[in-house]
ZADO-1210 file (C-alpha; in nm, 4 decimals, padded with zeros to 6 digits):
<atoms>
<atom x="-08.6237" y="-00.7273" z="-06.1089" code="UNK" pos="1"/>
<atom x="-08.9874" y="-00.7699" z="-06.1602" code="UNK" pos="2"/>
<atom x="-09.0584" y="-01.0743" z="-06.3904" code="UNK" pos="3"/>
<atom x="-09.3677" y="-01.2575" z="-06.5809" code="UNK" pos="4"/>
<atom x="-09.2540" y="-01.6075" z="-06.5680" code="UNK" pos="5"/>
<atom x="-09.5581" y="-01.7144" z="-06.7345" code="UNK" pos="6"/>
<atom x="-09.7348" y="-01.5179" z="-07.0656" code="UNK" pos="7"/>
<atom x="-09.8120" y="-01.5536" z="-07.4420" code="UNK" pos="8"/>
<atom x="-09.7335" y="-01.2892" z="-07.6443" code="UNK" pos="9"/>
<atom x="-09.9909" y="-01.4293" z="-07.9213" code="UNK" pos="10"/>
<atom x="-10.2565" y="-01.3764" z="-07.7319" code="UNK" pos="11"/>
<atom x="-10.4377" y="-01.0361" z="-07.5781" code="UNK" pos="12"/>
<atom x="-10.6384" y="-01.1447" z="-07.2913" code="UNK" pos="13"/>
<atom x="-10.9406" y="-01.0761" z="-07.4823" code="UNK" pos="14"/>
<atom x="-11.0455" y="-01.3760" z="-07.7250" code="UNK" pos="15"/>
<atom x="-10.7622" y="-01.6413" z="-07.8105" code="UNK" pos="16"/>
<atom x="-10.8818" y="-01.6879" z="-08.1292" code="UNK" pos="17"/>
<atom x="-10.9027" y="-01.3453" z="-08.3249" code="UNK" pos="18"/>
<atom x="-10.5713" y="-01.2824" z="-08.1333" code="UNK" pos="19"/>
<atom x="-10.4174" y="-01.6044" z="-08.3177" code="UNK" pos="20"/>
<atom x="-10.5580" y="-01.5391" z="-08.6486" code="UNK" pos="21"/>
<atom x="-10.4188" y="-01.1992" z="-08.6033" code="UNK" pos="22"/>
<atom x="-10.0654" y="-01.2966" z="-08.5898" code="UNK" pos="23"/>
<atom x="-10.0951" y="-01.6894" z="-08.7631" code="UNK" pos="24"/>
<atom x="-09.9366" y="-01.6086" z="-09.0929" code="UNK" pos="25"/>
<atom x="-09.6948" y="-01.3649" z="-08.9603" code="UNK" pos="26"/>
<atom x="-09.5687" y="-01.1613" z="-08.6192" code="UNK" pos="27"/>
<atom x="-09.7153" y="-00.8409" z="-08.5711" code="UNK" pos="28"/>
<atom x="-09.3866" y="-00.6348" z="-08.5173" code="UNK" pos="29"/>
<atom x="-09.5242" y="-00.3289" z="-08.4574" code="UNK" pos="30"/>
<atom x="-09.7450" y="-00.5244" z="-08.1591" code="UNK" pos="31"/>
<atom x="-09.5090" y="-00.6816" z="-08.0513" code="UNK" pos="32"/>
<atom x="-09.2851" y="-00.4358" z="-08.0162" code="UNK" pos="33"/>
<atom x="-09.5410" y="-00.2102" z="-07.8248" code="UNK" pos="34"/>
<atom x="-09.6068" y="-00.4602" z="-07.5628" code="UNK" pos="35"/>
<atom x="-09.1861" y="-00.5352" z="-07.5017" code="UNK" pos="36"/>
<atom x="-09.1745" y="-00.1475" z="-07.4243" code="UNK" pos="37"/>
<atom x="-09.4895" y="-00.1320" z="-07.1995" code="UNK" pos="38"/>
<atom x="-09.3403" y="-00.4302" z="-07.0212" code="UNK" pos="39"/>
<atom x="-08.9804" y="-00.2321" z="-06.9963" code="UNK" pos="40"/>
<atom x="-09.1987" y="00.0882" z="-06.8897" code="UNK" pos="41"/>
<atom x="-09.3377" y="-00.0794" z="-06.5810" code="UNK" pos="42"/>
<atom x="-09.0022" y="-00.2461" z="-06.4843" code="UNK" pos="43"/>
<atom x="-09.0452" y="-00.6031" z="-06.6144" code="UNK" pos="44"/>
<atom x="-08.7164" y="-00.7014" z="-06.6800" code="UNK" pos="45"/>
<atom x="-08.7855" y="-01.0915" z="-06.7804" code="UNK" pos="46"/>
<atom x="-09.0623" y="-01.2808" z="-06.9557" code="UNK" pos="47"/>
<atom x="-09.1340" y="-01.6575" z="-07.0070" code="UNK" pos="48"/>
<atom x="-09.3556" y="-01.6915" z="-07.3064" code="UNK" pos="49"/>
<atom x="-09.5221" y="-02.0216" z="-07.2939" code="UNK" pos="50"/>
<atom x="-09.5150" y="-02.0854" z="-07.7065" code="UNK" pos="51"/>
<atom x="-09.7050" y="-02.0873" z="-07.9627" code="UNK" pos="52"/>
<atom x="-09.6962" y="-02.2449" z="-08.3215" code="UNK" pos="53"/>
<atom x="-09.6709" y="-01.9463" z="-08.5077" code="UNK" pos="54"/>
<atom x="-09.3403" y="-01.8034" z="-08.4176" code="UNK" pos="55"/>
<atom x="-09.4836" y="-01.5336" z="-08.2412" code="UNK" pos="56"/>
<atom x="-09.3080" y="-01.5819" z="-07.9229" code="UNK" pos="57"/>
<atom x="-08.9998" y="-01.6729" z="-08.0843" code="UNK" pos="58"/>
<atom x="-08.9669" y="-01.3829" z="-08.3033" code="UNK" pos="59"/>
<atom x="-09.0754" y="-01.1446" z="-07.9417" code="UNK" pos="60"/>
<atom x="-08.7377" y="-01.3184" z="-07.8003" code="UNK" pos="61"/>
<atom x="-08.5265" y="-01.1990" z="-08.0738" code="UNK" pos="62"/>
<atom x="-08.6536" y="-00.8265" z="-08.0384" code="UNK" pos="63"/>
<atom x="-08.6148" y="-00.8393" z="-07.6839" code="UNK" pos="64"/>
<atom x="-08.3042" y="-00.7294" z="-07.6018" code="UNK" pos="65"/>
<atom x="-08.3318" y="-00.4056" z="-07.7747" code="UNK" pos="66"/>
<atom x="-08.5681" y="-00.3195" z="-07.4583" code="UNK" pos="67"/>
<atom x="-08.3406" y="-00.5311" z="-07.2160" code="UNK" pos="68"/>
<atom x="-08.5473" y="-00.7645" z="-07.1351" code="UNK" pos="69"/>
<atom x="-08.4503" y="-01.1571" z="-07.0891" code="UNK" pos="70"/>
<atom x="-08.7029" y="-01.3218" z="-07.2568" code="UNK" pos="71"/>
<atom x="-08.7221" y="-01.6865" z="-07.2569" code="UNK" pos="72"/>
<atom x="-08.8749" y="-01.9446" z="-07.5065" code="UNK" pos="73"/>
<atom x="-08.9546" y="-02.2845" z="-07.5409" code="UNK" pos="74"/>
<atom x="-09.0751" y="-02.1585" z="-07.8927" code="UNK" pos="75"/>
<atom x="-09.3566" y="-02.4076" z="-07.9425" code="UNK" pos="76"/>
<atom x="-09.5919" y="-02.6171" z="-07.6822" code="UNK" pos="77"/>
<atom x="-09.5791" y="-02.9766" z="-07.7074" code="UNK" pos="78"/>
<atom x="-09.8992" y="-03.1637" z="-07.6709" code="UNK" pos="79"/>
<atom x="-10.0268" y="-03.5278" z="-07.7064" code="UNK" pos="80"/>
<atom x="-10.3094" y="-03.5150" z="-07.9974" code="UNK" pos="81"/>
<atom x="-10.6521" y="-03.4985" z="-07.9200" code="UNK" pos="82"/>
<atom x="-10.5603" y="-03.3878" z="-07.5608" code="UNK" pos="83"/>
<atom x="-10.5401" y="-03.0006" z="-07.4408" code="UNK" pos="84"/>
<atom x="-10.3312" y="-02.7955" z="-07.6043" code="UNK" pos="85"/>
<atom x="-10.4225" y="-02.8412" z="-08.0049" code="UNK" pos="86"/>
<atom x="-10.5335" y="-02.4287" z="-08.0285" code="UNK" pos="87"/>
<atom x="-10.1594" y="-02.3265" z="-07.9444" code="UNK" pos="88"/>
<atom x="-09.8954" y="-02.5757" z="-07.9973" code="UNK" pos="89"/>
<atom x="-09.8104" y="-02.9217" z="-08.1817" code="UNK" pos="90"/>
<atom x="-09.8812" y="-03.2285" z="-08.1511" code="UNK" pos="91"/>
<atom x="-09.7354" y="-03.6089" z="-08.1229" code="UNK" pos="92"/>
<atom x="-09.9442" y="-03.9216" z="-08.1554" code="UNK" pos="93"/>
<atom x="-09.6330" y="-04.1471" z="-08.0202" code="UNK" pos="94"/>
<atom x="-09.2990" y="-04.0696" z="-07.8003" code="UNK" pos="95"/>
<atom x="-09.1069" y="-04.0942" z="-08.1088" code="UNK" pos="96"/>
<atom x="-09.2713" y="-03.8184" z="-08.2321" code="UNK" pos="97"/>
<atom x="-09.2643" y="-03.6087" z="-07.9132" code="UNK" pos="98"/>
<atom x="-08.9114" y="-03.7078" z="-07.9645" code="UNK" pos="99"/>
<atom x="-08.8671" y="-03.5288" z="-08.3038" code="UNK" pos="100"/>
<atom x="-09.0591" y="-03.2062" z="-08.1547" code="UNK" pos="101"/>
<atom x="-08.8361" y="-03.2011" z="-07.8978" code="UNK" pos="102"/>
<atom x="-08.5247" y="-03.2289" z="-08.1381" code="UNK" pos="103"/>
<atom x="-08.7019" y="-02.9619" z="-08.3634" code="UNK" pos="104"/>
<atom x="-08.7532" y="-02.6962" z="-08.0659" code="UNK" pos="105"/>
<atom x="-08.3814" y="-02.7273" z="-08.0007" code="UNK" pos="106"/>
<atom x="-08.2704" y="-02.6464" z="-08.3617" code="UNK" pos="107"/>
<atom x="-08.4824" y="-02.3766" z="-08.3700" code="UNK" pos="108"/>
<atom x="-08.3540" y="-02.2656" z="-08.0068" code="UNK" pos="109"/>
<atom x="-08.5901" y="-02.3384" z="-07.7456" code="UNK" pos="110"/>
<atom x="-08.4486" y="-02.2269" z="-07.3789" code="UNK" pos="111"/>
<atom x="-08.6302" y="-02.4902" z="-07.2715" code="UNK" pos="112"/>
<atom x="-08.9584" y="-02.7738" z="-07.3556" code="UNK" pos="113"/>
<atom x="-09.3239" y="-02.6657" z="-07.2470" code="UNK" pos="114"/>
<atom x="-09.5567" y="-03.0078" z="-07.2146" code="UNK" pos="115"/>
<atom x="-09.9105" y="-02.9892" z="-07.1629" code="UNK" pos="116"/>
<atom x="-09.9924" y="-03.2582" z="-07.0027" code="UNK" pos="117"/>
<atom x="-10.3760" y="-03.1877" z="-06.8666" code="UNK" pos="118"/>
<atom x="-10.6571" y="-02.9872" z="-06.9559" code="UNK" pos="119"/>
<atom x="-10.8018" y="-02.6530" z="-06.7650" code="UNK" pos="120"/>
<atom x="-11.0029" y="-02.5320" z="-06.4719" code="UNK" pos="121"/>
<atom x="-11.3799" y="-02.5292" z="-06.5818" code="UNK" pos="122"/>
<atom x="-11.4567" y="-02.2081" z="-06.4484" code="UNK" pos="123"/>
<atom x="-11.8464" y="-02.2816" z="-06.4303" code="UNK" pos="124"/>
<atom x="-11.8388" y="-02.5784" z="-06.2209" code="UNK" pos="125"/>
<atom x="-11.6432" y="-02.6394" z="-05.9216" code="UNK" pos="126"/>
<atom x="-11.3601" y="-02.9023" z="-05.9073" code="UNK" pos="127"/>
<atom x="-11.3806" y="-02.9913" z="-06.2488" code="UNK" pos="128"/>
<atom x="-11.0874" y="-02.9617" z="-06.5097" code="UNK" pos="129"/>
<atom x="-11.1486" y="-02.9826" z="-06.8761" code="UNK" pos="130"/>
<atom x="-11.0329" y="-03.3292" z="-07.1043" code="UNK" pos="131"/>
<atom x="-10.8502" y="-03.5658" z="-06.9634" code="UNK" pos="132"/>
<atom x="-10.4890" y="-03.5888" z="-06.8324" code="UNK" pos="133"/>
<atom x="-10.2273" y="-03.8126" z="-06.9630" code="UNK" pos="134"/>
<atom x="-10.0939" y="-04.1020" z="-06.7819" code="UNK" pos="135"/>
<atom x="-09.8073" y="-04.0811" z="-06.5243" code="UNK" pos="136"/>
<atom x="-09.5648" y="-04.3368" z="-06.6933" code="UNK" pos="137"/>
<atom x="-09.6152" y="-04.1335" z="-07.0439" code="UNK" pos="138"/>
<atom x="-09.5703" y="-03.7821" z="-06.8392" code="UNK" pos="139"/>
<atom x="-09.2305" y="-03.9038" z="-06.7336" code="UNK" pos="140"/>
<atom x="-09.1671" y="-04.0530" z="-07.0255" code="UNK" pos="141"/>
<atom x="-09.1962" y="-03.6821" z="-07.1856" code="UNK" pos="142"/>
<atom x="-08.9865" y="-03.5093" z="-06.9448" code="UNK" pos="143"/>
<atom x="-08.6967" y="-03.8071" z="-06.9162" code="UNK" pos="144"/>
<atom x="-08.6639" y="-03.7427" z="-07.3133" code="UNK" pos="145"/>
<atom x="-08.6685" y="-03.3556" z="-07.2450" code="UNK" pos="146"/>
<atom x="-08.4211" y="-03.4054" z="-06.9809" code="UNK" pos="147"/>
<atom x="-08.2038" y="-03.6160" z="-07.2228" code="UNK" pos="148"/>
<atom x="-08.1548" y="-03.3477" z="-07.4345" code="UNK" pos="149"/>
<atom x="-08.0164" y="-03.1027" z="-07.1838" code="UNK" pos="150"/>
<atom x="-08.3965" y="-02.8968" z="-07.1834" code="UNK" pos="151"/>
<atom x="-08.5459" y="-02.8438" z="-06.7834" code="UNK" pos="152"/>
<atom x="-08.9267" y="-02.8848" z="-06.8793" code="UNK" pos="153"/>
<atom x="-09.2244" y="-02.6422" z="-06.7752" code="UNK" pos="154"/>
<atom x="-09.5594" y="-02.8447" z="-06.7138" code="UNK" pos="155"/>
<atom x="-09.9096" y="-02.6887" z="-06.7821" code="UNK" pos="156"/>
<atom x="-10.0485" y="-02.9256" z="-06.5320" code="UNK" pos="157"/>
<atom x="-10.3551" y="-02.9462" z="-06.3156" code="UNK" pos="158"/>
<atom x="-10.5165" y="-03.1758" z="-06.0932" code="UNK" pos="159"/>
<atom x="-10.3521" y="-03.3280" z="-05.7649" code="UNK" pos="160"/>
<atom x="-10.2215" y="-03.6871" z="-05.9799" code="UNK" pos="161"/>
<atom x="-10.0812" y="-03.5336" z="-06.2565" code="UNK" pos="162"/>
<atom x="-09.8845" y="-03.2824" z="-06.1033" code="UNK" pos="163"/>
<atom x="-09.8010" y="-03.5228" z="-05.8262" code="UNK" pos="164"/>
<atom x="-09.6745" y="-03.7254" z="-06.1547" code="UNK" pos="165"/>
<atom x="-09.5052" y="-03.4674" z="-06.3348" code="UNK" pos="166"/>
<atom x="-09.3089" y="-03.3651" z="-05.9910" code="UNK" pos="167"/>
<atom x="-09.2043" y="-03.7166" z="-05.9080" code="UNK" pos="168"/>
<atom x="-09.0998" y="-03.7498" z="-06.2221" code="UNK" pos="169"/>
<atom x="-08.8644" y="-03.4698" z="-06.1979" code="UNK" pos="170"/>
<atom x="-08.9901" y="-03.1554" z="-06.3642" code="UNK" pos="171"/>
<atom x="-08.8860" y="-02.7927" z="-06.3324" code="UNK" pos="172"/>
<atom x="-09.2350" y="-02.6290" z="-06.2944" code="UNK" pos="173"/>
<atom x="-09.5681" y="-02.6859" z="-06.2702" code="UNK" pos="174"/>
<atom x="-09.8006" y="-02.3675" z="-06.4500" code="UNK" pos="175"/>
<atom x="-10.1445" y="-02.3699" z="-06.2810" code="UNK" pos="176"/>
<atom x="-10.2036" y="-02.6258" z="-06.0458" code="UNK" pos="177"/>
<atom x="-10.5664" y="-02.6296" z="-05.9489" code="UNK" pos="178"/>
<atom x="-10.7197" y="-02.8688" z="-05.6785" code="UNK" pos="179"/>
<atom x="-10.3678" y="-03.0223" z="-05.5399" code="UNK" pos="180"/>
<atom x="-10.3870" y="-03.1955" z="-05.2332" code="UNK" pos="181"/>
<atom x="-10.1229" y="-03.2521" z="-04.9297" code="UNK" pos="182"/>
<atom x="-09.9095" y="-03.5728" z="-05.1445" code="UNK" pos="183"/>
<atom x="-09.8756" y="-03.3307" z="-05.5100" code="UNK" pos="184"/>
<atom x="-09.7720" y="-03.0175" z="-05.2799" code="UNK" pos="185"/>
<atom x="-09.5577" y="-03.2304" z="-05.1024" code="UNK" pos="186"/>
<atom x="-09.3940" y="-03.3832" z="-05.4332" code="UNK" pos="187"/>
<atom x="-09.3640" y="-03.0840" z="-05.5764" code="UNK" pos="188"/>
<atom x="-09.1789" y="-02.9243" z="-05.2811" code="UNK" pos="189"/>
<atom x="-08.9772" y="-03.2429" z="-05.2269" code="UNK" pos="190"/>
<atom x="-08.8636" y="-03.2696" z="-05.5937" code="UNK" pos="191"/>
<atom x="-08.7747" y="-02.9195" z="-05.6418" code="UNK" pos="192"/>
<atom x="-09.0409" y="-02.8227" z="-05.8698" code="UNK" pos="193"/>
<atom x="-09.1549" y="-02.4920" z="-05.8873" code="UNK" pos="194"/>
<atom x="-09.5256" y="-02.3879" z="-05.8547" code="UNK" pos="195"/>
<atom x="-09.6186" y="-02.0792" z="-06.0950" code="UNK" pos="196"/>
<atom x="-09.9937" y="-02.0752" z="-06.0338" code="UNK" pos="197"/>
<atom x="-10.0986" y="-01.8042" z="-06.2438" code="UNK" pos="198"/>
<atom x="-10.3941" y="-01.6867" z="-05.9720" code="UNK" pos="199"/>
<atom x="-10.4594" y="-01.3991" z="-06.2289" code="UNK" pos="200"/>
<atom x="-10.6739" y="-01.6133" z="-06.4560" code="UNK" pos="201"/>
<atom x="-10.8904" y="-01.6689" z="-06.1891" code="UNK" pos="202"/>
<atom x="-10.8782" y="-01.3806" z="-05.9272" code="UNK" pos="203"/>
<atom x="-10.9227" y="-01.1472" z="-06.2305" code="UNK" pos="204"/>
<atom x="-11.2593" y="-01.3416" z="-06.3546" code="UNK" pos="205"/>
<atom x="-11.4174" y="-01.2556" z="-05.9869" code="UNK" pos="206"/>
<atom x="-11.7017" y="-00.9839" z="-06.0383" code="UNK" pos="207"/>
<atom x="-11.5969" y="-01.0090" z="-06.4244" code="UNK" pos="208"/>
<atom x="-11.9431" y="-01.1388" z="-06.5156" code="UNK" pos="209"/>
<atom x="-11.8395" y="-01.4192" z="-06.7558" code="UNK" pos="210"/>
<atom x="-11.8210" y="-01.7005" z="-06.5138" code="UNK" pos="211"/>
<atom x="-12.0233" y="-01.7635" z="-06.1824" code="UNK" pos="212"/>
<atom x="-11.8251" y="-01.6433" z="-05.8652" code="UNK" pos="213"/>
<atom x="-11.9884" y="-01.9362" z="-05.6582" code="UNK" pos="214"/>
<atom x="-11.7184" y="-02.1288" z="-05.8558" code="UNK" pos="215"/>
<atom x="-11.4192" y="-01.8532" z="-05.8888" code="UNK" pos="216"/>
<atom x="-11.4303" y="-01.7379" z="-05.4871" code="UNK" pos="217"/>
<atom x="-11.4230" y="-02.0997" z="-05.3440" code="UNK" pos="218"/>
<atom x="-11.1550" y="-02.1805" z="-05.6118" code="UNK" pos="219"/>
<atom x="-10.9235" y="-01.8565" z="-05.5616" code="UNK" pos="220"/>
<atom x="-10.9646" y="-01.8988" z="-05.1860" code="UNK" pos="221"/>
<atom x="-10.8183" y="-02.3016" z="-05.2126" code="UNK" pos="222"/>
<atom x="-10.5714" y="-02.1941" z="-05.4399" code="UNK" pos="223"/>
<atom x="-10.4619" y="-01.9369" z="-05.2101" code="UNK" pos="224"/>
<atom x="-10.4285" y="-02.1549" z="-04.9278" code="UNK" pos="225"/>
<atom x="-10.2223" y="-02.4248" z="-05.1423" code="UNK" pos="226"/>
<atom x="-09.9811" y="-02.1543" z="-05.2340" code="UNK" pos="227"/>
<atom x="-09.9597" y="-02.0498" z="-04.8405" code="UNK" pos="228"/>
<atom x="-09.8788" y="-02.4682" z="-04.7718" code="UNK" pos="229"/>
<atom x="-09.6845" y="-02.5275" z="-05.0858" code="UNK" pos="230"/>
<atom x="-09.4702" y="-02.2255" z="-04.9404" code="UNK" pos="231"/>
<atom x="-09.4745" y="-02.3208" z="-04.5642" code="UNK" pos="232"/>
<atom x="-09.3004" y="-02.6582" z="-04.6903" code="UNK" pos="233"/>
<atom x="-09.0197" y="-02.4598" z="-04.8019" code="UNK" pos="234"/>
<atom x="-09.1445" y="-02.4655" z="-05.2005" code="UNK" pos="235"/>
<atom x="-09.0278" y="-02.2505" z="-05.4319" code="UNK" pos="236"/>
<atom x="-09.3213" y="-02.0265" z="-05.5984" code="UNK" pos="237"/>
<atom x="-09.2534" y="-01.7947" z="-05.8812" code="UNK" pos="238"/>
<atom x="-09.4922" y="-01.5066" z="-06.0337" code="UNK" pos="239"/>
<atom x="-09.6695" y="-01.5709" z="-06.3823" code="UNK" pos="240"/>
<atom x="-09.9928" y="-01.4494" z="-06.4646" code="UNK" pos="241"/>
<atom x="-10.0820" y="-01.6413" z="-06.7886" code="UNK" pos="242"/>
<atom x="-10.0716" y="-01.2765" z="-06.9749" code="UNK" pos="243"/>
<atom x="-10.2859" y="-01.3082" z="-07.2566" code="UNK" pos="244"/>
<atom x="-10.5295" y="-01.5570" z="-07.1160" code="UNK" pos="245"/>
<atom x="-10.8929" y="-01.3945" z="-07.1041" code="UNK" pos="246"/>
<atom x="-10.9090" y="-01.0995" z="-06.8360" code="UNK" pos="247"/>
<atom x="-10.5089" y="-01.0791" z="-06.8174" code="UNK" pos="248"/>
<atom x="-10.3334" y="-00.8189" z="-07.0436" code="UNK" pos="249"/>
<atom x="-10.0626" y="-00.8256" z="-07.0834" code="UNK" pos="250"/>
<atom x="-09.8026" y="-00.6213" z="-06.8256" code="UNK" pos="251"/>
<atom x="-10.1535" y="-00.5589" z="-06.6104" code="UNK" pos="252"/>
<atom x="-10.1641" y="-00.9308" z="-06.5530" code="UNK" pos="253"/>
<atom x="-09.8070" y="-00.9135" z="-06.3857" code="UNK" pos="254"/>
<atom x="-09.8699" y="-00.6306" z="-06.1728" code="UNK" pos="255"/>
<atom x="-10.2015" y="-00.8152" z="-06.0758" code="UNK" pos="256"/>
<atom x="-10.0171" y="-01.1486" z="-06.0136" code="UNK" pos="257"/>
<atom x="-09.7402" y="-01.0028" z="-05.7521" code="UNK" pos="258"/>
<atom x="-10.0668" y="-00.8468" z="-05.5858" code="UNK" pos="259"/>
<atom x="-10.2312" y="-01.1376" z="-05.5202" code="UNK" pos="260"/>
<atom x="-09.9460" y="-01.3245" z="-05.4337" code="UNK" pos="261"/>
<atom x="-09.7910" y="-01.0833" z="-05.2088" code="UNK" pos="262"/>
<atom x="-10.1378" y="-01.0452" z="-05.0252" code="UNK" pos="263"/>
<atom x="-10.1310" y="-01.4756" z="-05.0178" code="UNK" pos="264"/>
<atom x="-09.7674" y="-01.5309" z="-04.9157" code="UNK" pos="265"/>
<atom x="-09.7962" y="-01.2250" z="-04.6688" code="UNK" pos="266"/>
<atom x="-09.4456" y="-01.1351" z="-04.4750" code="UNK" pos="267"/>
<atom x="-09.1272" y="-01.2302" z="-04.7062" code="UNK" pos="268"/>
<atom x="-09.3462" y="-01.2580" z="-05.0049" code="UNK" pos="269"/>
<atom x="-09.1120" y="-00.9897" z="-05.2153" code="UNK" pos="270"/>
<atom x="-08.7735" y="-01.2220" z="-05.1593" code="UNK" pos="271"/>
<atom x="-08.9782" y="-01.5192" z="-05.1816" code="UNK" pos="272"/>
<atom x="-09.0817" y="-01.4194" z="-05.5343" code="UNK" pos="273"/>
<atom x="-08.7873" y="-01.2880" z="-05.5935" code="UNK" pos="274"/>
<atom x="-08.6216" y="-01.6125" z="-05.5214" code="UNK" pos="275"/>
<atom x="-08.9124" y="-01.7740" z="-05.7345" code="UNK" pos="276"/>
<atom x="-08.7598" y="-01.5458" z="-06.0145" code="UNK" pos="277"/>
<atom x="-08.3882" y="-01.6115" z="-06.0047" code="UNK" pos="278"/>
<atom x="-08.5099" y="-01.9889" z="-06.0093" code="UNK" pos="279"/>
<atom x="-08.6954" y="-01.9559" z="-06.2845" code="UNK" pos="280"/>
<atom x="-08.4272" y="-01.7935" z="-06.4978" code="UNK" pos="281"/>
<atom x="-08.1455" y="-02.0395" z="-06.3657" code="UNK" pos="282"/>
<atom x="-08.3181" y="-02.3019" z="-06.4999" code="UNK" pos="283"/>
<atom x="-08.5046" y="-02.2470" z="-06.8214" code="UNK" pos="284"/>
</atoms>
């Protein structure tokens, strides 16, 4: 079973805003029915959507089926205000608020809770990831409560101390995961998290035009190598391409993302992934 364990049906890989405007007072059916049968079409059996806070991806769950495809939902990203994540999901101030998003994605009947809990790779300088990250005692604090309430948690998490963090603190994956370092591949593989490190969004930017390669080759190339290591220790990595993010459409972005990784991961990589898979959709 081929799988996209990470996407947004919202978005179209083109420009995240005109694709949210499109669909903010309403789900495109139509659209979203046309990209569930072009996934179906190429084989892709199951999709992780990672939210949004229109209902978009919660409504593409529902339709699902009729295409037989598993399609799983945390329905909306949580993120702390003024922090990354304010263009897709909602937002808490304090835990007890977090608390009452978390309570409100289960009534509405989330498969499973989506924190962002850093900000992105800056594609035009080296090293460098966008706003800052949250503290380690509040990251746990947001996946113990998740936990609590019977959710595993998916992490949009970069940087080596935040995912090093979010792993020791027990989460289920980490999305990303730019610039780790021995210790956060290490937790991650000791803790049982798994690494979806959508290498689309970057591998599909080189030659592109929009952001220097000095940056995107010396980036790919160390994420590469992390995903080799992460995998040597015996972690579990899973394919997800980020479908929708710019320069990864959706069903492309899949086929791209087992590329890449089965060129990374070399011999094994299709059980491997496959494993990746059947981990993904035990859990969440």
């Amino acid at each position: 079973m081929l799988a996209d364990c990470h996407m947004h049906m919202i978005l179209d890989g083109v420009y995240y805003r005109a694709a949210i405007d499109h669909q903010r007072e309403e789900p495109d059916e139509a659209l979203i029915r046309s990209r569930l049968a072009a996934y179906r079409g190429a084989g892709i059996a199951f999709l992780r959507d990672g939210g949004d806070a229109w209902g978009v991806g919660a409504y593409a769950a529902k339709l699902a089926p009729e295409y037989g495809i598993d399609y799983r939902t945390p329905v909306f990203p949580i993120h702390h205000r003024g922090r990354y994540g304010g263009f897709i999901g909602r937002g808490y101030d304090t835990l007890a608020e977090y608390a009452a998003l978390v309570a409100e994605a289960k009534a509405a009947g989330a498969n499973f809770i989506k924190i962002m809990i850093s900000g992105l790779m800056d594609f035009d300088r080296f090293g460098v990831i966008t706003s800052s990250p949250l503290p380690p005692e509040e990251i746990a604090e947001l996946i113990r409560i998740a936990h609590g309430e019977g959710f595993h948690v998916m992490a949009h998490a970069n940087g080596a101390e935040t995912v090093r963090a979010a792993a020791e603190a027990g989460v289920d994956s980490v999305e990303h995961g730019a610039y780790l370092d021995e210790e956060a591949l290490a937790a991650m593989a000791e803790n049982g998290a798994i690494w979806t490190p959508t290498i689309s969004t970057v591998g599909n930017l080189i030659g592109e035009g929009r952001y220097p390669d000095a940056v995107l080759k010396p980036l790919f190339e160390l994420q590469a190598e992390n995903i080799r290591r992460f995998s040597a220790m015996g972690g579990t990595v899973a394919p997800g391409s980020d479908a929708g993010a710019y320069a990864v459409p959706h069903v492309q972005g899949a086929l791209d993302e087992y590329r890449y990784l089965a060129e990374i991961l070399g011999e094994g990589a299709e059980a491997k992934l496959a494993a990746g898979v059947a981990e993904i959709a035990r859990r969440f």
